[in-house]
C-alpha positions in Angstrom: -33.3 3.1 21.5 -34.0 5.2 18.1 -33.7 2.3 15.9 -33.8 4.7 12.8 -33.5 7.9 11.8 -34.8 9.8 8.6 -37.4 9.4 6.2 -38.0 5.6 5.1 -38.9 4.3 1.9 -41.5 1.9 3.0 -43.6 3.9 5.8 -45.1 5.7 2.8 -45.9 3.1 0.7 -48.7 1.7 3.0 -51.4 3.8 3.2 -53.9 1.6 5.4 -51.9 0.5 8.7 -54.0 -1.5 11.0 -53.9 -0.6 14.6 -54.2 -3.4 17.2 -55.7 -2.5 20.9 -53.1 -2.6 24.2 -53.1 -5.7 25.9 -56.5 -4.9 28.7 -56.8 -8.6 30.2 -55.0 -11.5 31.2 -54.4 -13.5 27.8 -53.3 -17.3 27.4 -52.1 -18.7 24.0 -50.0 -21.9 23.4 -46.9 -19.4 22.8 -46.5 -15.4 23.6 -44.5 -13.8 21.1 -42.5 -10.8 22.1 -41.7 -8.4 19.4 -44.0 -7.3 16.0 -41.3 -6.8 13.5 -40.5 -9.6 10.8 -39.0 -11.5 13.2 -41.8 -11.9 15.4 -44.4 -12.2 12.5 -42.3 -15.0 10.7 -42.2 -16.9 14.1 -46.1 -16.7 14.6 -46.6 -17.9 11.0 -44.4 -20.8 11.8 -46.1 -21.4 14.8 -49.4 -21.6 13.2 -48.2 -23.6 10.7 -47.4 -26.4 13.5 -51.1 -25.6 15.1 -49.8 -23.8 17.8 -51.9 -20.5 18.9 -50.0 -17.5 19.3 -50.1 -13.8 21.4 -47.8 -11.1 20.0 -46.8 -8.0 22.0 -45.3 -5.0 21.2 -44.2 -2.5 23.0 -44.9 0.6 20.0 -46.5 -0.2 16.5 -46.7 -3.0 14.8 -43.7 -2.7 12.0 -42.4 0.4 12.6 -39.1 -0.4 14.3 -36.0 -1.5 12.9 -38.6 -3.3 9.7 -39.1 -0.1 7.9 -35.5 0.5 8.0 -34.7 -2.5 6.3 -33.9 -2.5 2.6 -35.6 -6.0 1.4 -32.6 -7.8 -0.2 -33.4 -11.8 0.8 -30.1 -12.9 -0.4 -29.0 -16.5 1.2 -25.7 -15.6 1.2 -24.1 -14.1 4.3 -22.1 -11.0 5.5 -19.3 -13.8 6.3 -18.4 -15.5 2.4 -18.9 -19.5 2.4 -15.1 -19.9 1.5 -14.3 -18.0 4.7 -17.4 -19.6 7.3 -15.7 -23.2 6.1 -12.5 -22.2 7.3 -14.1 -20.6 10.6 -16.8 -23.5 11.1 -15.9 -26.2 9.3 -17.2 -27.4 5.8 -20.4 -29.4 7.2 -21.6 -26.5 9.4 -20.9 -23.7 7.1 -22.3 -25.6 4.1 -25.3 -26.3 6.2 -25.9 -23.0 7.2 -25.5 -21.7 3.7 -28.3 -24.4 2.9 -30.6 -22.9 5.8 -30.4 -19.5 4.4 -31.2 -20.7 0.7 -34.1 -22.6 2.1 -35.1 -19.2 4.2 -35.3 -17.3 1.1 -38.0 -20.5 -0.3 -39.8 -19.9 3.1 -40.5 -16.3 2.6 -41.1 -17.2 -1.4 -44.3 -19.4 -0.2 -45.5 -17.1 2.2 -45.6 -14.2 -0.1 -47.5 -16.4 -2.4 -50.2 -17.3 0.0 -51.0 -13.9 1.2 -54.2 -12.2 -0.5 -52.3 -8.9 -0.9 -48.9 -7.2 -3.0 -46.0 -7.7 -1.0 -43.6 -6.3 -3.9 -41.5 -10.0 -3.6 -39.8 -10.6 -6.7 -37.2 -13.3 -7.7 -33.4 -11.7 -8.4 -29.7 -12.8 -9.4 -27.2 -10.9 -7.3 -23.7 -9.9 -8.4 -20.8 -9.4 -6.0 -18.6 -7.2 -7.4 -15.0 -7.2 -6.7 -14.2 -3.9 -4.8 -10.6 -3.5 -6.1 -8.2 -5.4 -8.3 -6.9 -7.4 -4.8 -10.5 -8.7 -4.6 -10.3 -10.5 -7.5 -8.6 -14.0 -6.1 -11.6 -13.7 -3.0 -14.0 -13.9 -5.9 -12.8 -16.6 -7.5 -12.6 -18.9 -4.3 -15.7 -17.9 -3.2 -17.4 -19.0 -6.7 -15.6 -22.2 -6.3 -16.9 -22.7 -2.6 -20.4 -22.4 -3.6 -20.4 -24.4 -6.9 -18.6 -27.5 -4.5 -22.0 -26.9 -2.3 -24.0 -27.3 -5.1 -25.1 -23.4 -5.2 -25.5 -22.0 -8.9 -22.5 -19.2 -9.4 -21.0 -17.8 -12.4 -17.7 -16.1 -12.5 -17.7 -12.9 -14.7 -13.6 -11.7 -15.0 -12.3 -8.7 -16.8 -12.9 -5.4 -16.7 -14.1 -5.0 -20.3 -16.1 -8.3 -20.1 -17.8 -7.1 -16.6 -18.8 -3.5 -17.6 -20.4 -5.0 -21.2 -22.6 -8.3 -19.5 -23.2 -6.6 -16.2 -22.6 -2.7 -17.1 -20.7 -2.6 -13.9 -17.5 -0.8 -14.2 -15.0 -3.4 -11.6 -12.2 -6.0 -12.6 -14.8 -9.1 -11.6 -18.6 -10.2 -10.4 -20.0 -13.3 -9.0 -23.7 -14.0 -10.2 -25.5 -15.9 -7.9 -29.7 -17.3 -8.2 -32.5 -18.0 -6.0 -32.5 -14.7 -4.2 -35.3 -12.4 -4.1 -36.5 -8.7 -3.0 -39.7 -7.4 -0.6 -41.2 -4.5 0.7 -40.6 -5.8 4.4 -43.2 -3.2 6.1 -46.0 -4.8 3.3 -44.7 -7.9 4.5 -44.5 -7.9 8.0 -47.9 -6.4 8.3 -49.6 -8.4 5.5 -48.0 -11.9 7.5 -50.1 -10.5 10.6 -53.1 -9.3 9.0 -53.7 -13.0 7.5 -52.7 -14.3 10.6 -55.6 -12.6 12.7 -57.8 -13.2 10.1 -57.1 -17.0 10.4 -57.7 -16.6 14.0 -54.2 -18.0 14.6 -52.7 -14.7 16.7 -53.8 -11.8 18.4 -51.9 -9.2 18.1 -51.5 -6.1 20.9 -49.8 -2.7 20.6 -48.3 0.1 22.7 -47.8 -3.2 25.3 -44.6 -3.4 27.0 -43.2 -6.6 28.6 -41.7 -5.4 32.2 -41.2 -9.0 34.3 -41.1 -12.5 32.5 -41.6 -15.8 34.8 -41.4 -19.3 34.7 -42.8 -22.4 36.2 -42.6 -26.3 35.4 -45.7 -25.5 32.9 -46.0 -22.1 31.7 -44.5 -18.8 30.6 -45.8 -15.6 32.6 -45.1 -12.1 31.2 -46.1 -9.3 33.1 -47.3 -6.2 31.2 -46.6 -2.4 31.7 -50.5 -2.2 32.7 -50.2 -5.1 34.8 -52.2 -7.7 32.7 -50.5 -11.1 31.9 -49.9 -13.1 29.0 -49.4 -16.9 30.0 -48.2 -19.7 27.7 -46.5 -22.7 27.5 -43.5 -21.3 25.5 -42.5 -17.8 24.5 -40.0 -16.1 22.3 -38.3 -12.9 22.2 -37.8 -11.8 18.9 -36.9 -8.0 20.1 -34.0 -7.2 17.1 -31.7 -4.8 17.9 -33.2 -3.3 20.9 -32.2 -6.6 22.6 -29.1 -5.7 23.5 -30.1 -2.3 25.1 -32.2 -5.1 27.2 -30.1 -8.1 27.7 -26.6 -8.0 26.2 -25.3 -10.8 24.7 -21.6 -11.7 24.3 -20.3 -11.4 20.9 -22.5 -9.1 19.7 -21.9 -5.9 17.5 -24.3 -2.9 16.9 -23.4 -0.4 14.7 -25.7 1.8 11.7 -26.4 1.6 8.7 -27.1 4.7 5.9 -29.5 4.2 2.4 -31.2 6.1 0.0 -34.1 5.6 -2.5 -34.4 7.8 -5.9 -37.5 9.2 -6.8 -39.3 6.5 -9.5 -37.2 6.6 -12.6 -38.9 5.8 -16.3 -35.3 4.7 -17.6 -33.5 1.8 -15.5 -31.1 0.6 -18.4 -28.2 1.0 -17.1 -29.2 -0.7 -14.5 -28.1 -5.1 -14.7 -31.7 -7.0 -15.7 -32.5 -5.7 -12.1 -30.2 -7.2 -10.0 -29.5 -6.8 -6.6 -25.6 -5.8 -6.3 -23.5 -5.8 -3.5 -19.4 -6.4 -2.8 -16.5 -7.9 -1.6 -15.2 -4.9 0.6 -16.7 -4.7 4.4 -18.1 -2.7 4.9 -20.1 -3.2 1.9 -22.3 -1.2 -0.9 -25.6 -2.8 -1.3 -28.3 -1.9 -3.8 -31.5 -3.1 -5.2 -34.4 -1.7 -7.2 -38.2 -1.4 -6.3 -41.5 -2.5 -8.5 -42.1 1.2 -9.1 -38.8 2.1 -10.5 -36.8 3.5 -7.4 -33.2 2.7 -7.0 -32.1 1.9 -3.3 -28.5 1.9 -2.3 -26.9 1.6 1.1 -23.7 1.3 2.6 -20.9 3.2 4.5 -21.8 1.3 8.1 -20.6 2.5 11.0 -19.8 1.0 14.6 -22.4 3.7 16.1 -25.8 2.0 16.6 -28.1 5.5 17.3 -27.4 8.8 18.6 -26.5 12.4 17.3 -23.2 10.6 15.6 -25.1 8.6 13.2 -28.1 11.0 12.8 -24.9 14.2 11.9 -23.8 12.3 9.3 -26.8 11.5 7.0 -27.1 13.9 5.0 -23.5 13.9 4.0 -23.5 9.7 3.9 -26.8 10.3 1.2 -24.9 12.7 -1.4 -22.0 9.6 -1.0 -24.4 6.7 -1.7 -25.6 8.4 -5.1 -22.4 9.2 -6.1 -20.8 5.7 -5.6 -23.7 4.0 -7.3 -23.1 6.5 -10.6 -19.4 5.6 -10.4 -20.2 2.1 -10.2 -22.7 1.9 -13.2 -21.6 4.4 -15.5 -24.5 3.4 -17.7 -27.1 4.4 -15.1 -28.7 8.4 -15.7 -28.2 10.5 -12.9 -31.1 10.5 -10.5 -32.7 12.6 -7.4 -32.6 11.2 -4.0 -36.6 11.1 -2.5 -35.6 8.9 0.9 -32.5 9.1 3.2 -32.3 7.2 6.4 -29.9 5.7 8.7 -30.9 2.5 10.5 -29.3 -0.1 13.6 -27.8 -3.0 12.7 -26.4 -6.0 14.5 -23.7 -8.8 13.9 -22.3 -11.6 16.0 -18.8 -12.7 16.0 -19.3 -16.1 14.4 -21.1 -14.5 11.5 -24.6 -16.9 12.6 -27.9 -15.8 14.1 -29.1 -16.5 17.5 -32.4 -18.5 18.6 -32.0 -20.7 21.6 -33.0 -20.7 25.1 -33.1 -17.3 26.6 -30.3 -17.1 28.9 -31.0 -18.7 32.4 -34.6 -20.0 31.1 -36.2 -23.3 30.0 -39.4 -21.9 28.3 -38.4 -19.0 26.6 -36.3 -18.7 23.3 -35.0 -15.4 22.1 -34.8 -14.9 18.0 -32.5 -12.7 16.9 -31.9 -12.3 12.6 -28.4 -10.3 13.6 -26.5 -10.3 10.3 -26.5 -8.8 6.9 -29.8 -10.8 5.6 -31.7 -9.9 8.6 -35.3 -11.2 7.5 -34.0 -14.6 5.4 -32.1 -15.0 9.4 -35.3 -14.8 10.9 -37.3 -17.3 8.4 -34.5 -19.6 9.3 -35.1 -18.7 13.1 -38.6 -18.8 13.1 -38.9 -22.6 11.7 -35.9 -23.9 14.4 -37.9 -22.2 17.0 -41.3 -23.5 15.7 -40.3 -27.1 15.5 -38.3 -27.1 19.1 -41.3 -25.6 20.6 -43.0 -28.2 18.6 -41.6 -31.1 20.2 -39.8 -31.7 16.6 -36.3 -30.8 17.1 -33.7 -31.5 14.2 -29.7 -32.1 14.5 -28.3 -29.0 14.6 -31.0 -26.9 16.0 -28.9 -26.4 19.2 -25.7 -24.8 16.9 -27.4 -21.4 16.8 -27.9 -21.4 20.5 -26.9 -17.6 22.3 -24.4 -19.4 25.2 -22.1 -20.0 22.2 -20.9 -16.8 21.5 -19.6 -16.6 25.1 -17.0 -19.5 23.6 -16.6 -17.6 20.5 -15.7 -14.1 22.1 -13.3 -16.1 24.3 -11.5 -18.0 21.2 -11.3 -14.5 19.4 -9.6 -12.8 22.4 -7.1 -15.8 22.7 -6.2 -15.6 19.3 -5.9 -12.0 19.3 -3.2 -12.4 22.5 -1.2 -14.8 20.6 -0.9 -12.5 17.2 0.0 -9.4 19.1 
C-alpha cells in the first residue's frame, strides 16, 4: 500500500537517517513491537518508561511511511467536536476522551523536552474558523461544550472583529490552548535513536512480520527470513496499512492532499502563528514551521492510494494556496516548494483503537485513526503500556477494536429507520 505520494516536507529536513540492520537471529524482548512509525516509537517509549524491554520491526525504513506524510498539528481536539461526541457518547465518555487527548499532547510536550536533539515542537493556540455564516451557532455550542469541561476557549464573532484580532476573513473563530506543532519524521526518529541509546529497544529494518503465534506465555512472530521474535506481549502499531492486513469494522480510509511554501521572511499576515483549521468536513488545516514555511492541507478524499489520488495532486496543490490566500487576505502571496498526498483513516465512533488484536490474548493492535493521528497514539501508547504493565485503568477497555463491530451495526440500524 503507497501510503504517500509526492514530495514531503519532512524527508528533507533530516539529513542524517540512521539505518537499523534486518532482523538475522531469533530475538526475545519483554514486548515485540510491530510497526516504526510514531505509533510504534511512542509505544516503545512508554514501554521503557514502565521497565519493559522492547523489539521493534519494520517491514521498510524506519519513519518513512505514513510519518512523513503527516503534517505535525498535536491539537487535543478531535475530527468529531466535543458538543457532538457528548451527544454520540455521552458526557462522561466524551469529556474523558477530550481529557486523554489534552493529556496526549502533555505526553509528547515531555518527550520532546528530554530528547538531546531539535524536534521543531512548539506550543500553539488553534482557531476554528466558522466555514460559512450557518456555522456560526456550531461554534458557539462547541465553545460552550469545552468551557463546561473545563478546556480554555474563546469565542471571537463578527466578521469585522474576526478579520482585525485574528486577520482571518470568516463570520466567527474559536481559540483554543495547550496545543502544539512537530516535525513528526525528527520526532519519530529522535524517540528511537534515544531509545537505542538507552539500551531500552532494538530496532530492525526491511523485516516483515509473515505468521504471529501464541501460547499461555509468549508471543511468537515469525519473520520474512524465518528468524523469530518472542515476547511476553506484542503490539501492532501498523497505521493505515492495517487494514490492507486485517480489516476492521467501522473503519474508513480515504487521502489526504498538503502543501508547504518555500521559507517566507514576512509571516504577518499570518495569526501570532497559529495553527487554523474549520468547522466544515472535510476540513482546511494549516500550520507554520520554525523556518518560516506555511503548510496547508485539506480537500480529503474517500480514496486511500492509487492513480485517483496521485491524478489529482497537482490540481488539489494550486487549490490549497489559493484557499489559504482567500482566507487570510493579509498573508503575501507565496510559492509552493512541497506537494503530497497522504492515507488517512477514521473510525465510525470518531475514537482510536488499542485493544486485544482480534482473536488474541497477548497481542494489542494500536491504531491513532483520526484527525490528530500522533496525540491518538500518545494516548494509545500509555493504555497499552500500563495494560501490558499489569496497571490497567477504568476505561482502558472503551477503545477496544470489537466495538466498532457494535457501532457499524447501530449506524446501519439507524440509517434503516431514517430512510
Amino acid at each position: 500500500m503507497e501510503l504517500h505520494t509526492g514530495r514531503t516536507l519532512w524527508s528533507e529536513s533530516v539529513a542524517d537517517v540512521k539505518r537499523y540492520p534486518p532482523l538475522a537471529q531469533d530475538v526475545e524482548a519483554d514486548v515485540i513491537v510491530v510497526g516504526g512509525g510514531i505509533g510504534g516509537a511512542t509505544a516503545a517509549w512508554e514501554l521503557a518508561e514502565r521497565g519493559l524491554s522492547a523489539i521493534v520491526l519494520e517491514r521498510h525504513q524506519i519513519g518513512m511511511g505514513s510519518t512523513r506524510g503527516n503534517t505535525g498539528l498535536l491539537q487535543y481536539a478531535n475530527d468529531m467536536p466535543l458538543s457532538e461526541m457528548i451527544l454520540l457518547h455521552g458526557r462522561r465518555r466524551a469529556v474523558g476522551f477530550y481529557r486523554r487527548c489534552w493529556e496526549g499532547v502533555e505526553r509528547l510536550r515531555r518527550m520532546a523536552k528530554r530528547l538531546p536533539e531539535d524536534v521543531e515542537f512548539a506550543d500553539r493556540m488553534s482557531i476554528c474558523y466558522a466555514s460559512v455564516p450557518a456555522h456560526v451557532p456550531r461554534l458557539k455550542e462547541e465553545a460552550r461544550a469545552l468551557a463546561e469541561a473545563g478546556f480554555a476557549a474563546e469565542l471571537v464573532v463578527g466578521r469585522h472583529e474576526v478579520e482585525n484580532t485574528l486577520g482571518i476573513c470568516r463570520e466567527a473563530a474559536l481559540v483554543t490552548y495547550g496545543d502544539a506543532e512537530v516535525n513528526p519524521l525528527k520526532l519519530t526518529l529522535a524517540l528511537f535513536r534515544d531509545l537505542v541509546d538507552r539500551g531500552a529497544v532494538r530496532i530492525f529494518e526491511d523485516t516483515a512480520v509473515v505468521r504471529l503465534d501464541e501460547d499461555r506465555e509468549h508471543v511468537i512472530l515469525e519473520t520474512d527470513r524465518g528468524f523469530r521474535a518472542k515476547g511476553r506481549a506484542a503490539i501492532v502499531a501498523t497505521g493505515y496499512a492495517f487494514q490492507r492486513t486485517r480489516p476492521l469494522p467501522g473503519v474508513s480510509l480515504g487521502c489526504t492532499y498538503a502543501i508547504a511554501s518555500e521559507p517566507l521572511t514576512d509571516l504577518t499576515g499570518w495569526p501570532q502563528g497559529a495553527m487554523i483549521w474549520e468547522t466544515a468536513r472535510p476540513y482546511l488545516y494549516m500550520r507554520t514551521t520554525q523556518e518560516g514555511r506555511i503548510v496547508v492541507g485539506g480537500l480529503d478524499r474517500p480514496v486511500p492510494d492509487g492513480p485517483v489520488r496521485d491524478g489529482d495532486l497537482n490540481v488539489r496543490a494550486r487549490e490549497l494556496a489559493r484557499l489559504a490566500g482567500e482566507l487570510l487576505p493579509g498573508l503575501k502571496p507565496f510559492s509552493v516548494e512541497f506537494r503530497w498526498a497522504s492515507t488517512f483513516g477514521s473510525t465510525v465512533d470518531g475514537w482510536p483503537i488499542a485493544g486485544r488484536y482480534p482473536s488474541r490474548r497477548r497481542t494489542f493492535c494500536s491504531l491513532g485513526y483520526g484527525g490528530n493521528g500522533t496525540v491518538c497514539y500518545a494516548v494509545l501508547a500509555d493504555v497499552l503500556a500500563r495494560r501490558i504493565a499489569g496497571k490497567a485503568e477504568p476505561g482502558d477497555d472503551e477503545l477496544e477494536p470489537g466495538r466498532l463491530a457494535l457501532w457499524r451495526r447501530a449506524v446501519r440500524r439507524v440509517a434503516g429507520a431514517v430512510w
